[in-house]
C-alpha positions as CSV (number, residue, x, y, z in Angstrom):
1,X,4.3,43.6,16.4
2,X,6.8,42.1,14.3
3,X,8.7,41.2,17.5
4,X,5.6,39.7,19.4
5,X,5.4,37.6,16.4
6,X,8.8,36.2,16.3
7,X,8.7,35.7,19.8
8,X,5.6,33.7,19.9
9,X,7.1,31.4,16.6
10,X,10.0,30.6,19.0
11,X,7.9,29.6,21.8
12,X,5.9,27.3,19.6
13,X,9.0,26.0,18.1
14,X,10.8,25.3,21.7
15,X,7.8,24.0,23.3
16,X,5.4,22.1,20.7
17,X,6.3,18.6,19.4
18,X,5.3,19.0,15.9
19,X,6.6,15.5,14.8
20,X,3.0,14.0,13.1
21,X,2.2,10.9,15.9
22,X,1.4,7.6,13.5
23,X,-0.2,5.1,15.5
24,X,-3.2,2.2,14.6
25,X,-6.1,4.9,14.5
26,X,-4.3,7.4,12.2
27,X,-6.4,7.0,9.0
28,X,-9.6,5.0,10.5
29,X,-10.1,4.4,14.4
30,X,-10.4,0.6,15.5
31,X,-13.4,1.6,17.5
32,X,-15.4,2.6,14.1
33,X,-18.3,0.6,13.0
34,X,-17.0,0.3,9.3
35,X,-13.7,-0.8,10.6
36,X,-15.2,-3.2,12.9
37,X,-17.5,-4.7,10.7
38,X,-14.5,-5.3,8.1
39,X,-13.0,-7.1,10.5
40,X,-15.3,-9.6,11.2
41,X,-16.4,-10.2,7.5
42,X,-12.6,-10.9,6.9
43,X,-12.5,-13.0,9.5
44,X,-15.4,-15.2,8.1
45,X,-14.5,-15.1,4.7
46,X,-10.6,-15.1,4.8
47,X,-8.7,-13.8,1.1
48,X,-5.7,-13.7,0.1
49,X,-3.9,-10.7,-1.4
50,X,-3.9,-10.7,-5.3
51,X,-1.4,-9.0,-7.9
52,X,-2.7,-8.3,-11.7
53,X,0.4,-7.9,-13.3
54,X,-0.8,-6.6,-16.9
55,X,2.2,-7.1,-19.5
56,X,1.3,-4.4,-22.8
57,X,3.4,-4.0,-26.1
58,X,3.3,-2.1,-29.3
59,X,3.6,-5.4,-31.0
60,X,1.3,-8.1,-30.0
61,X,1.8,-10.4,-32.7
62,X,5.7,-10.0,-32.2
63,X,7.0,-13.6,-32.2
64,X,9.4,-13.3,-29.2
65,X,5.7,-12.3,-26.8
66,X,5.0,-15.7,-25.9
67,X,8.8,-16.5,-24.6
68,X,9.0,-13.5,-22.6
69,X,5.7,-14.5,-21.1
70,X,6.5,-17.9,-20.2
71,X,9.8,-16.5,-19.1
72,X,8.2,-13.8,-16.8
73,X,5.7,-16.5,-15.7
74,X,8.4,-19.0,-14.4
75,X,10.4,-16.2,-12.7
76,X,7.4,-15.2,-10.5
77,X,6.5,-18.9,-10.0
78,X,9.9,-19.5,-8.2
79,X,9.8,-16.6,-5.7
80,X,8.4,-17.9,-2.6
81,X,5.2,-15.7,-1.2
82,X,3.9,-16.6,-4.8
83,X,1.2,-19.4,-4.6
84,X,-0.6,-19.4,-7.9
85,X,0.3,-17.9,-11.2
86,X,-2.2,-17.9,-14.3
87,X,-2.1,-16.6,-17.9
């Protein structure tokens, strides 16, 4: 038995790809209604993508806060896919 099994592991390691296949319809298939849907409302009401970037510290009233803020604020103001930042 233990020999029928072995034998059978090797043929299904020989002769099966198990390498996962990743393709378009992996997590939700273009033909689904949801997906379909989506796609159109985005379409009529295009977004753009949005970062919250929430800043915390032990010390709020710490008198250095508002520098590093305004210094965090210009750094992501000069990289280039950035379009808007607010505080």
């Amino acid at each position: 038995m233990l020999g029928v099994t072995v034998l059978l592991f090797v043929i299904v390691a020989i002769f099966v790809d198990l390498k996962p296949a990743v393709d378009e319809n992996f997590f939700f298939s273009t033909s689904d209604p949801g997906v379909r849907e989506s796609k159109k409302v985005e379409q009529r009401f295009p977004s753009q993508p949005q970062l919250i970037l929430a800043v915390s510290s032990q010390d709020i009233f710490f008198a250095a806060i508002p520098c590093r803020i305004q210094r965090l604020t210009q750094q992501l103001e000069a990289i280039d896919a950035v379009s808007a930042v607010k505080v």
